[in-house]
TORKOLLO-249059 format. One record per residue (C-alpha): residue in three letters; x, y, z. Coordinates in nm, 3 decimals. Example, Ala and Ser with C-alpha at 12.3 -4.5 7.8 and 13.67 -1.06 7.14 Angstrom:
2
(ALA (1.230 -0.450 0.780))
(SER (1.367 -0.106 0.714))
//
This chain:
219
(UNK (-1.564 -1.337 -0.690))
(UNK (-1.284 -1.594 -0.655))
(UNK (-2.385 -2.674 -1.269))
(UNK (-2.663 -2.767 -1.081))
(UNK (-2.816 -3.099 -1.246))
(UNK (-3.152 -2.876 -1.175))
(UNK (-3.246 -2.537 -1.295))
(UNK (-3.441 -2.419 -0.970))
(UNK (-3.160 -2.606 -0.755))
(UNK (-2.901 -2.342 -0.985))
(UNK (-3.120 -2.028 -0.939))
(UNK (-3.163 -2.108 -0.574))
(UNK (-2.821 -2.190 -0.511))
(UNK (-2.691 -1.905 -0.657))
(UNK (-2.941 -1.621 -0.538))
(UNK (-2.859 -1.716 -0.186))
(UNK (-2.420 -1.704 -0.284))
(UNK (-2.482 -1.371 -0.381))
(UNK (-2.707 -1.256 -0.081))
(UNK (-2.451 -1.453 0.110))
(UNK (-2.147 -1.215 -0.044))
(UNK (-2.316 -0.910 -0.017))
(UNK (-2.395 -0.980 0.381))
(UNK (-2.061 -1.056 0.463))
(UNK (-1.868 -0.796 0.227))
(UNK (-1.792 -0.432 0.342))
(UNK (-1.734 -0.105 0.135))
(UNK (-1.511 0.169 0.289))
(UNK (-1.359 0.489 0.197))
(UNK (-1.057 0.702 0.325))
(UNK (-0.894 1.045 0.269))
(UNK (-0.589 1.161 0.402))
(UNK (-0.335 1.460 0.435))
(UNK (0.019 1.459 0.494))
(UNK (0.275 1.760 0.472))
(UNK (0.542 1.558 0.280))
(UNK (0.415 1.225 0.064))
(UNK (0.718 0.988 0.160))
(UNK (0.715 0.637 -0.005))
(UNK (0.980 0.378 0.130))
(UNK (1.205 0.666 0.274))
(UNK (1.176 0.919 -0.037))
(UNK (0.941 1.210 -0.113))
(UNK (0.778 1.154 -0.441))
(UNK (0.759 1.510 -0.502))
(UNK (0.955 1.784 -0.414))
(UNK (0.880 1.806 -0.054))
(UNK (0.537 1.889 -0.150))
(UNK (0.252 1.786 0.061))
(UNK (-0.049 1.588 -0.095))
(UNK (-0.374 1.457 -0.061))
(UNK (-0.535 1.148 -0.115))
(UNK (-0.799 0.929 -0.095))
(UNK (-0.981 0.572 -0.166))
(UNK (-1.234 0.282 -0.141))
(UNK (-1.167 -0.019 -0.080))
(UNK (-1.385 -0.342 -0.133))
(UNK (-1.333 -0.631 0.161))
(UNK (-1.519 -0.968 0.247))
(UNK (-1.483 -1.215 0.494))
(UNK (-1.334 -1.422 0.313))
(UNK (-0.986 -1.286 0.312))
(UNK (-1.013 -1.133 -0.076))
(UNK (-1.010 -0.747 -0.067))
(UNK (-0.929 -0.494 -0.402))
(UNK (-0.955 -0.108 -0.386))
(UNK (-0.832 0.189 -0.562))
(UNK (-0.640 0.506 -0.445))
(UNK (-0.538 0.808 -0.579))
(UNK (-0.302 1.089 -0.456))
(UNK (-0.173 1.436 -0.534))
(UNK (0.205 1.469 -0.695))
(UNK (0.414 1.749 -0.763))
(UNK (0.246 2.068 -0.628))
(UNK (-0.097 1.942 -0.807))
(UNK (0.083 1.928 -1.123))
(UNK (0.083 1.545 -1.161))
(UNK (-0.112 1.224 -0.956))
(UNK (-0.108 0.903 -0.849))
(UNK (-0.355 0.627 -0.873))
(UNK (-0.333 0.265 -0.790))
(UNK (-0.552 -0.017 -0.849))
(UNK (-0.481 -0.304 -0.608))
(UNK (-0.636 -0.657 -0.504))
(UNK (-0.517 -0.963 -0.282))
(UNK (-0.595 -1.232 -0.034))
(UNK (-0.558 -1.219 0.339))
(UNK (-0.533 -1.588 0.554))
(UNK (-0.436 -1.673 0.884))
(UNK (-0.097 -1.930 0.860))
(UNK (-0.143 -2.065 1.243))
(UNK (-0.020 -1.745 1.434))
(UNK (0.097 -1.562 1.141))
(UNK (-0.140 -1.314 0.969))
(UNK (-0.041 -1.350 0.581))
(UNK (-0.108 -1.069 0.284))
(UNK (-0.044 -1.168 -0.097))
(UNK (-0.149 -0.930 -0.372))
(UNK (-0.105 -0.755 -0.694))
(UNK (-0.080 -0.357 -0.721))
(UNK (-0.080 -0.111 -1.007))
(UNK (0.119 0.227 -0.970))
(UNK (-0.026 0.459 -1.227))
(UNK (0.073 0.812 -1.321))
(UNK (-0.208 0.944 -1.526))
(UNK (-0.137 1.304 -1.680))
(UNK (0.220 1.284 -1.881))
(UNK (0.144 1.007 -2.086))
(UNK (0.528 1.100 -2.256))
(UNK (0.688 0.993 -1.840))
(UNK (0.638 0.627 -1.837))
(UNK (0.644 0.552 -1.467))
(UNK (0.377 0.338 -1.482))
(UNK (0.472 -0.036 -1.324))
(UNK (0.325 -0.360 -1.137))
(UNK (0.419 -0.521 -0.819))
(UNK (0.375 -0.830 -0.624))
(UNK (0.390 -0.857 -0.292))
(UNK (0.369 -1.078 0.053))
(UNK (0.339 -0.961 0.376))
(UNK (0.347 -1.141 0.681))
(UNK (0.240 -1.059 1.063))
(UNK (0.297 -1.155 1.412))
(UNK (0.200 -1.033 1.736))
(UNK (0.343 -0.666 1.706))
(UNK (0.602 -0.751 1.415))
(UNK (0.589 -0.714 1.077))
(UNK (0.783 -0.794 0.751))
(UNK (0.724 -0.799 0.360))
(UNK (0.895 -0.808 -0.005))
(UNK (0.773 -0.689 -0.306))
(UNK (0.893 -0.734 -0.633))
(UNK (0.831 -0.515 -0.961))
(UNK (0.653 -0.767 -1.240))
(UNK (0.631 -0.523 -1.505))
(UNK (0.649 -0.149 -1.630))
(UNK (0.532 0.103 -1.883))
(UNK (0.900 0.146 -1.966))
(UNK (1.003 -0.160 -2.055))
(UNK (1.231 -0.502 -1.953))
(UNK (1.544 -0.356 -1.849))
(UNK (1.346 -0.170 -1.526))
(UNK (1.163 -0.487 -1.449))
(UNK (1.216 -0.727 -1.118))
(UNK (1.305 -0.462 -0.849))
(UNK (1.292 -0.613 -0.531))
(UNK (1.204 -0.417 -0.163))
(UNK (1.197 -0.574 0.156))
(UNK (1.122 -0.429 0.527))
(UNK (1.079 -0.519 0.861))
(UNK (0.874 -0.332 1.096))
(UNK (0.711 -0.332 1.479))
(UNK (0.451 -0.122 1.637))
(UNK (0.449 -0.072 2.036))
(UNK (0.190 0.077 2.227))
(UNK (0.358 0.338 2.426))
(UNK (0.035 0.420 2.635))
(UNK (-0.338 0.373 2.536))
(UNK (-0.396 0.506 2.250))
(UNK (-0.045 0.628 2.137))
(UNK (0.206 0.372 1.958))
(UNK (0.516 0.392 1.849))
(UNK (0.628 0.252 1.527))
(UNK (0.945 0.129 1.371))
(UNK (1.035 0.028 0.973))
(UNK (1.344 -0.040 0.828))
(UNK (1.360 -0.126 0.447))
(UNK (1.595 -0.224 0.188))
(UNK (1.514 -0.144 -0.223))
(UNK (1.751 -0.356 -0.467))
(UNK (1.706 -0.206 -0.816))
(UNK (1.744 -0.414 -1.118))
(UNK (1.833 -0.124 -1.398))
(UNK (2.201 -0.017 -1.325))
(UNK (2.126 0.335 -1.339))
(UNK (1.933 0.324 -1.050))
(UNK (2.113 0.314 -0.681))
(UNK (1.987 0.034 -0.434))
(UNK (1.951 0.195 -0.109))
(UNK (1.796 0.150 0.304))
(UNK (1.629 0.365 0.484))
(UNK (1.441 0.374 0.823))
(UNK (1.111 0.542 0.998))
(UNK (1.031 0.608 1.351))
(UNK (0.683 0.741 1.377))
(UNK (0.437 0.840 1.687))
(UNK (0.045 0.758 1.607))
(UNK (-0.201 0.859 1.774))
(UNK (-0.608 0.802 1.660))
(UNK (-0.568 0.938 1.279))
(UNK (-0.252 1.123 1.300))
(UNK (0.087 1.021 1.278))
(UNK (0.372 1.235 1.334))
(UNK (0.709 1.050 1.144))
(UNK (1.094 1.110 1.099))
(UNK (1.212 0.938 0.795))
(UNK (1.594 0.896 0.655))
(UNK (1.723 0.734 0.361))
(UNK (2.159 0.660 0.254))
(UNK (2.043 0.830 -0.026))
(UNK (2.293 1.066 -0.088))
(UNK (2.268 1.485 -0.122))
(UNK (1.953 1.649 -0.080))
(UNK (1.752 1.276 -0.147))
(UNK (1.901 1.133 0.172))
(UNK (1.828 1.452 0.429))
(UNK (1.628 1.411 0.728))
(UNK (1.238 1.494 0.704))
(UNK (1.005 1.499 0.944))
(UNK (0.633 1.475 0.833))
(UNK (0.247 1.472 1.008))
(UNK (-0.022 1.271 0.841))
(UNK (-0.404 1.277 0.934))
(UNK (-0.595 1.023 0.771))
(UNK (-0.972 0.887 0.826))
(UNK (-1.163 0.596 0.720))
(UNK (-1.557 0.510 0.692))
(UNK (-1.758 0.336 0.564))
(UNK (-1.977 0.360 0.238))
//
């Protein structure tokens, strides 16, 4: 992942890294259901609900990478994203850097396609991130996009927390409108139950409410 003067000393050295990396590293899937796919306050169909699922690839030492893929449109298009980062403690702050592909496979003439970069950061209950386009399938002038949130999660009662996430996208092409938007979501074991609003405006910025199911395992 992220020479020995001897030969044996080499082959010994590096039989046990790799038995070492394979004890400590976990493989997991997940699928999920949700009536309306909402991204950062906007469906990314047309109200259409979707499923979805992954694997993801973790190990102890903070590096995880994973792929996940998602239906669009009715079934008529998808989503698939290839992702990979590093995850470190900062004293009491929990910190997230990584790199993710958004693909969109099937209309190779739509080029949606771009890259992001982002950083997360945690503490206690509180959350907060940016992430910033790198590069796209359609070229310069749609490049460096920038969206930032801030988020908490509070357990109401065991087992059932409330959530709150309030986020800001900055465009960089001029055709595109910058705008906020806000969620407020109950959670309870895999489901979540959400009201999302954007300042989007017309039919974009209405109200939606949405319930999600999703489950993890391992592989």
């Amino acid at each position: 992942m992220k020479k020995a003067n001897a030969l044996l000393v080499g082959t010994i050295l590096a039989a046990s890294t790799v038995a070492s990396n394979v004890a400590v590293a976990e493989l997991s899937g997940n699928v999920g259901f949700t009536s309306n796919y909402i991204w950062r306050g906007v469906t990314q169909g047309s109200d259409d609900s979707a499923i979805s699922g992954g694997i993801d690839y973790a190990h102890d030492s903070g590096f995880y990478a994973g792929t996940w893929v998602s239906s669009l449109s009715g079934g008529s298009q998808y989503e698939q994203d290839l992702y990979l980062g590093y995850g470190f403690d900062a004293g009491p702050v929990g910190m997230d850097v990584g790199y993710i592909r958004y693909m969109y496979p099937i209309d190779s003439t739509v080029e949606d396609d771009f890259d992001e970069l982002y950083v997360n950061a945690s503490y206690e209950m509180f959350t907060a991130g940016v992430a910033m386009t790198m590069d796209t399938e359609a070229g310069g002038q749609y490049e460096d996009d920038m969206y930032m949130f801030v988020g908490a999660d509070f357990e109401v009662k065991d087992g059932l927390s409330l959530g709150l996430v309030y986020g800001d996208y900055d465009f960089d092409d001029p055709a595109s409108t910058d705008y906020s938007h806000y969620q407020i979501s109950l959670s309870k074991d895999d489901f979540v139950f959400a009201f999302d609003q954007n300042d989007q405006d017309g039919a974009a910025g209405d109200a939606r409410f949405t319930v999600s199911y999703s489950k993890s395992f391992d592989l």
